[in-house]
MIZAGU-365909 format. One line per 5 residues: for each residue x negated, y, z negated of N, C-alpha, C. Coordinates in pm, whole numbers, plus 50000, padded with zeros to 5 digits. Last residue first. Layout:
REM MIZAGU-365909
X/Y/Z/X/Y/Z/X/Y/Z | ...
This chain:
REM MIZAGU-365909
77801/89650/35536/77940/89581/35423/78009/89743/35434 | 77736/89455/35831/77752/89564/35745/77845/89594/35659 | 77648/89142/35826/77612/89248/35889/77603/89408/35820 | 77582/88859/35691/77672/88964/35663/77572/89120/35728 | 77474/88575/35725/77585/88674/35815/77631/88801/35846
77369/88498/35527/77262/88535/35592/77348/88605/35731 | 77620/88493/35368/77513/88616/35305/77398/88641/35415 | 77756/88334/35515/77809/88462/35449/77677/88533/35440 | 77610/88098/35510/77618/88140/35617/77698/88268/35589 | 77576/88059/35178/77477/88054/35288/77490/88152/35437
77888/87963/35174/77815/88121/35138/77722/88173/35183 | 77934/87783/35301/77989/87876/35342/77918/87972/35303 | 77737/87592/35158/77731/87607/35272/77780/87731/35373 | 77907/87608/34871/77720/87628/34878/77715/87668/35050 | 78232/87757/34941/78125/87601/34936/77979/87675/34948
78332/88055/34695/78323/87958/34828/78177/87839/34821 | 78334/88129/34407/78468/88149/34579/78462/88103/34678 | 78116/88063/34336/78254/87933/34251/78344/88038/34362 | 77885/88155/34423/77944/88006/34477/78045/87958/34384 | 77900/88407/34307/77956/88425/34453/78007/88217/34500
77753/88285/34062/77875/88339/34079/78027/88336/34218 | 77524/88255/34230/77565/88176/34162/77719/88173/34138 | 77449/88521/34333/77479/88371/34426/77541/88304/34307 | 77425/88652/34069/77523/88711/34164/77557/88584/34261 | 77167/88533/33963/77318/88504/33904/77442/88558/33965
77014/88612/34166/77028/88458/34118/77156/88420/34069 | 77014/88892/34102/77051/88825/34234/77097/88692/34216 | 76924/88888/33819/77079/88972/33828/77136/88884/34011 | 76635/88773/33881/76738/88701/33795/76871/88755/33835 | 76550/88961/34012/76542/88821/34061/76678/88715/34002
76550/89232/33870/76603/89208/34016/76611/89057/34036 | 76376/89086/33637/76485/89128/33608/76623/89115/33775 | 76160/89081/33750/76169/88958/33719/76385/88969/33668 | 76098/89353/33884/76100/89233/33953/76140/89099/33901 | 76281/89578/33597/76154/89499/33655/76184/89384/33757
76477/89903/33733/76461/89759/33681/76350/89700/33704 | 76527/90147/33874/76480/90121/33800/76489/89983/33680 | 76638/90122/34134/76743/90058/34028/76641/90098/33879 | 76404/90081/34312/76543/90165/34351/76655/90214/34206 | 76201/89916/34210/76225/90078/34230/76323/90120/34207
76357/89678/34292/76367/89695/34150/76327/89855/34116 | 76393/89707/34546/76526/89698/34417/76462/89769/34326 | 76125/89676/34553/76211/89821/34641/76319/89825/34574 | 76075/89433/34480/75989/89536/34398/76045/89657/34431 | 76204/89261/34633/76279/89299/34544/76221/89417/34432
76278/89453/34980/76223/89326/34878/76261/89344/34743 | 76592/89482/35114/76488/89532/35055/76422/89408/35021 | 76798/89502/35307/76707/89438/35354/76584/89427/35302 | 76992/89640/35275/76917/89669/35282/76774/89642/35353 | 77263/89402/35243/77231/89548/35359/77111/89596/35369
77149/89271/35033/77195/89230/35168/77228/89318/35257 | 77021/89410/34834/76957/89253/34867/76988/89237/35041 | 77158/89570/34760/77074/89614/34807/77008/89506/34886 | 77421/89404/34635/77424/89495/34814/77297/89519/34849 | 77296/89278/34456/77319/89153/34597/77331/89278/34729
77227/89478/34299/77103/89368/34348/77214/89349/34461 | 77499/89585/34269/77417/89678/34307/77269/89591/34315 | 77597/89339/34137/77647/89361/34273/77603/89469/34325 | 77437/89352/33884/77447/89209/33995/77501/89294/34125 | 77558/89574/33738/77416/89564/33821/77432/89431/33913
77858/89479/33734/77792/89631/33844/77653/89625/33870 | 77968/89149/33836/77918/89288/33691/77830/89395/33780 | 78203/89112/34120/78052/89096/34039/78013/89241/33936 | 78406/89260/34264/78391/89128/34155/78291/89118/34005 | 78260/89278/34519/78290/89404/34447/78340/89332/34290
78216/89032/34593/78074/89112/34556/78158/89204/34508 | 78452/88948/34665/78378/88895/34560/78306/88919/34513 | 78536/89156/34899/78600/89095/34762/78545/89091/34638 | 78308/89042/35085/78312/89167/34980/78373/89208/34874 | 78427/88786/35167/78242/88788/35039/78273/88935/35013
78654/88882/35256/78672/88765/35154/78532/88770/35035 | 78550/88963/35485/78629/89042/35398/78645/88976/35237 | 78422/88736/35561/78349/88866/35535/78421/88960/35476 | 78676/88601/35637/78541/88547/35564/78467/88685/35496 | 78724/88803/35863/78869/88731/35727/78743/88703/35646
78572/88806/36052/78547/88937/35971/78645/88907/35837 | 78592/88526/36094/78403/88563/36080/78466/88712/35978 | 78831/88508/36243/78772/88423/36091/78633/88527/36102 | 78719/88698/36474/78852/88721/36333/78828/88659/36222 | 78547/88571/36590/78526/88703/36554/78640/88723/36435
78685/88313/36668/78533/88321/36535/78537/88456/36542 | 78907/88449/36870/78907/88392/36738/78769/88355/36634 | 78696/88535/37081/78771/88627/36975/78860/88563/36862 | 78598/88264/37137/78508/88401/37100/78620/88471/36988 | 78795/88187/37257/78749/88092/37128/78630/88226/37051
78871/88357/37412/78920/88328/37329/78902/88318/37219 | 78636/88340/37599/78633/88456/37551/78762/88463/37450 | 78701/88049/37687/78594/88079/37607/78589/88237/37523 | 78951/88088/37818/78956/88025/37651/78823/88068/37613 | 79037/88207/38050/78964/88275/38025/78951/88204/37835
79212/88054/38222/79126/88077/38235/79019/88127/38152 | 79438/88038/38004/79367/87917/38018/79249/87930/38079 | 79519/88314/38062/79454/88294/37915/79376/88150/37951 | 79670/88197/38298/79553/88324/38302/79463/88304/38181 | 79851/88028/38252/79762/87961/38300/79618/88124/38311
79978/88194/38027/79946/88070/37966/79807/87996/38109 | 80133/88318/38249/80020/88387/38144/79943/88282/38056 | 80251/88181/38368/80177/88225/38467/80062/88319/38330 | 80463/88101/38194/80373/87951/38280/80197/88028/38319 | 80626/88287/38134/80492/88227/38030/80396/88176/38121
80740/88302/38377/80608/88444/38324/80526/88401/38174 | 80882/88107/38389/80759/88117/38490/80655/88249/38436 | 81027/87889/38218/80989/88034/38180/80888/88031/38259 | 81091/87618/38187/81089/87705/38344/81075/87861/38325 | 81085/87492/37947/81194/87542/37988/81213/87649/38103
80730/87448/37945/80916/87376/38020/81012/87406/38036 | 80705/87660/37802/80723/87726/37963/80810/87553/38045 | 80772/87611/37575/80851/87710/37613/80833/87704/37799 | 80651/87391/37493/80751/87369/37515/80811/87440/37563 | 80365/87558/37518/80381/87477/37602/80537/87415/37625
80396/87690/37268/80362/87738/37366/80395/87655/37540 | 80419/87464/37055/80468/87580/37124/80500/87565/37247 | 80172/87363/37128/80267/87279/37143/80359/87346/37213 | 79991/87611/37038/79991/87573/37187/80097/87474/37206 | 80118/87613/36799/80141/87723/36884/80097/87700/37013
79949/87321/36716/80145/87356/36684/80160/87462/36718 | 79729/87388/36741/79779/87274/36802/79911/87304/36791 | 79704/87556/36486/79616/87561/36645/79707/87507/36776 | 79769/87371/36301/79829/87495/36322/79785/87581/36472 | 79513/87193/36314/79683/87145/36318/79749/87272/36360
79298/87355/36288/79297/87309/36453/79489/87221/36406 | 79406/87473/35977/79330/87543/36112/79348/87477/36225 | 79338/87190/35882/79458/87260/35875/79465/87367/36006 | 79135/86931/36057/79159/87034/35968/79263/87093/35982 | 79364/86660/36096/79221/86696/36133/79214/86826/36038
79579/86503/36003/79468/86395/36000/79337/86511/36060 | 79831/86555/35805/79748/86612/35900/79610/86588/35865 | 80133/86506/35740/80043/86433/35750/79912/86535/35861 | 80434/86575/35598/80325/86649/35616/80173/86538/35663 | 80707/86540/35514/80651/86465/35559/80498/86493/35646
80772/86756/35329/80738/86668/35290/80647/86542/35308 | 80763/86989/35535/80626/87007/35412/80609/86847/35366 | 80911/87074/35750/80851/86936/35710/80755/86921/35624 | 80948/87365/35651/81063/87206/35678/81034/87123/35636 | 80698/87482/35712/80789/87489/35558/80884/87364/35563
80661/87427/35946/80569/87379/35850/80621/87377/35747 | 80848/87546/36100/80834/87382/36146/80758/87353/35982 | 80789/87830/36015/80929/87761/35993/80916/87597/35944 | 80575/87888/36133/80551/87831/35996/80715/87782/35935 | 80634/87817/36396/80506/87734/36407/80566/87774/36211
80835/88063/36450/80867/87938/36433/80766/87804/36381 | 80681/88263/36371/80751/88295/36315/80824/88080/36287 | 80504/88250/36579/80410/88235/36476/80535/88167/36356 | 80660/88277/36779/80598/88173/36747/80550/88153/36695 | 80764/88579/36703/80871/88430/36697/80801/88329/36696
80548/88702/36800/80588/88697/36662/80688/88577/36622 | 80504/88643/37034/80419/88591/36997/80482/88582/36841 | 80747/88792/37101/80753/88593/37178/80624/88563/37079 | 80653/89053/37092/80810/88911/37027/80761/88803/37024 | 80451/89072/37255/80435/89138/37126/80538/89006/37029
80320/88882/37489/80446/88994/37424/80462/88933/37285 | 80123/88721/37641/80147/88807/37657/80272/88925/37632 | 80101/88427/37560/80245/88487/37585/80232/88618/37630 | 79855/88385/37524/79939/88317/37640/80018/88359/37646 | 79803/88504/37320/79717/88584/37428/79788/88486/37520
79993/88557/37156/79992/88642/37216/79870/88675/37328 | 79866/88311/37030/80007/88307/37096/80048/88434/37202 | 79608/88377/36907/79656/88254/36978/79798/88292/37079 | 79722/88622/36735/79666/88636/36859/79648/88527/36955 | 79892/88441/36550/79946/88518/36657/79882/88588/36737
79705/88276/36441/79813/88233/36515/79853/88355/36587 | 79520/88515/36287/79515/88368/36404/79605/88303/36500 | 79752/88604/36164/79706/88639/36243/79629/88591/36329 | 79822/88315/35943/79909/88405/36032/79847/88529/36145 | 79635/88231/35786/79628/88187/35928/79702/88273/36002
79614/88332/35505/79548/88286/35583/79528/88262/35720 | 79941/88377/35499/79858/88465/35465/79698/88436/35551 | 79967/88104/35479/80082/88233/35643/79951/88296/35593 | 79891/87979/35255/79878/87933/35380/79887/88059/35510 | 80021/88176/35092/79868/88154/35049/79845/88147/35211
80265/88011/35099/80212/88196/35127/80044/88220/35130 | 80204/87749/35018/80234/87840/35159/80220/87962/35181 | 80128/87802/34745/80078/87780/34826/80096/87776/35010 | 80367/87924/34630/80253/88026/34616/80228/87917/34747 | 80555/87717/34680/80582/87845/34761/80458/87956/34767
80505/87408/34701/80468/87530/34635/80434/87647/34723 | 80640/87144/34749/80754/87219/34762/80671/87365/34686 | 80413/86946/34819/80499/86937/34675/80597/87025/34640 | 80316/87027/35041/80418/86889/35038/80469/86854/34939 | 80179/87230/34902/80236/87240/34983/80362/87145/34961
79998/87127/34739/80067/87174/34707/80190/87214/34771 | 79846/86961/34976/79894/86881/34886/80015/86981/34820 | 79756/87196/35154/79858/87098/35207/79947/87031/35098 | 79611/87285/34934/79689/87368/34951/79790/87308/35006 | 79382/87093/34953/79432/87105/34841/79572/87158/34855
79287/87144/35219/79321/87008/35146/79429/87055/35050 | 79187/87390/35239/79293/87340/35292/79353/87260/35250 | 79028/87547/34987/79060/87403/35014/79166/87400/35069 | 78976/87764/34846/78949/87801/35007/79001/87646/35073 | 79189/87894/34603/79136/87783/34659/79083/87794/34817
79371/88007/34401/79269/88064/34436/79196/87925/34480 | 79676/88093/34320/79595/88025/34361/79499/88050/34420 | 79821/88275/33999/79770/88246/34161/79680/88165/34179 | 80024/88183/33765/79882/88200/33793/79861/88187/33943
């Protein structure tokens, strides 16, 4: 049975219990994060793939002794700049010198990382809306691209207003067993263009 959990938590635990779904789960999740992280100090294509390559090595190893006291995300964060940083000790001056350029420029970083989670997330609520029983997910798109009210649904769809209210109601509802009350919130009042 696959795992279906947005719980870092949880996944660590499986993790440190030797579960191969759940690491894959893990790479799957973060692995492009990480390697634009890496590739924006390393500037090459390799060096960034090897560090991604080594950052989930380190993680599979030590699964047992696994302790990570902040979110999973800023640990794995932290373990490609570690990286990153052990490499240019070793007097690699063309890391040193790209690592201090990217250092200039972290805010437009930290930018283009929330742009990636933001479209991973958003890929993740369309998923789930395509999911949903066909009228529910013909309410939530009209609901959320449209920008309709719900008497314009309910036009649209030929359905009554009390009907549109309810199929939406039960589409959120739904949509909150894939992600936290909070996440979704910020999904649905997020979601630009599906």
């Amino acid at each position: 049975m696959p795992i279906r959990t947005d719980n870092d938590n949880q996944l660590l635990t499986l993790l440190a219990q030797g579960d191969e779904e759940a690491f894959t789960v893990i790479f799957e999740r973060y692995n492009k994060m990480l390697y634009a992280l890496a590739f924006r100090y390393l500037k090459s294509e390799t060096m960034a793939e090897d560090a991604v390559q080594h950052i989930f090595l380190r993680l599979w190893e030590g699964r047992q002794f696994l302790v990570v006291t902040v979110n999973l995300r800023n640990y794995l964060y932290t373990m490609v700049k570690n990286h990153i940083l052990n490499e240019i000790r070793n007097n690699n001056t063309a890391v040193e010198k790209n690592y201090e350029m990217a250092q200039l420029s972290s805010a437009e970083a930290d930018d283009v990382m929330e742009k990636l989670e933001k479209k991973e997330m958003m890929q993740k609520l369309r998923e789930a809306i395509e999911r949903l029983p066909e009228q529910k997910r013909k309410v939530c798109l009209l609901k959320l691209q449209g920008d309709l009210s719900n008497q314009e649904i309910a036009d649209q769809l030929n359905l009554s207003v009390p009907t549109v209210k309810t199929h939406y109601a039960q589409a959120v509802k739904i949509l909150r067993g894939y992600f936290s009350n909070a996440l979704l919130i910020i999904l649905l009042y997020g979601i630009d263009k599906y």
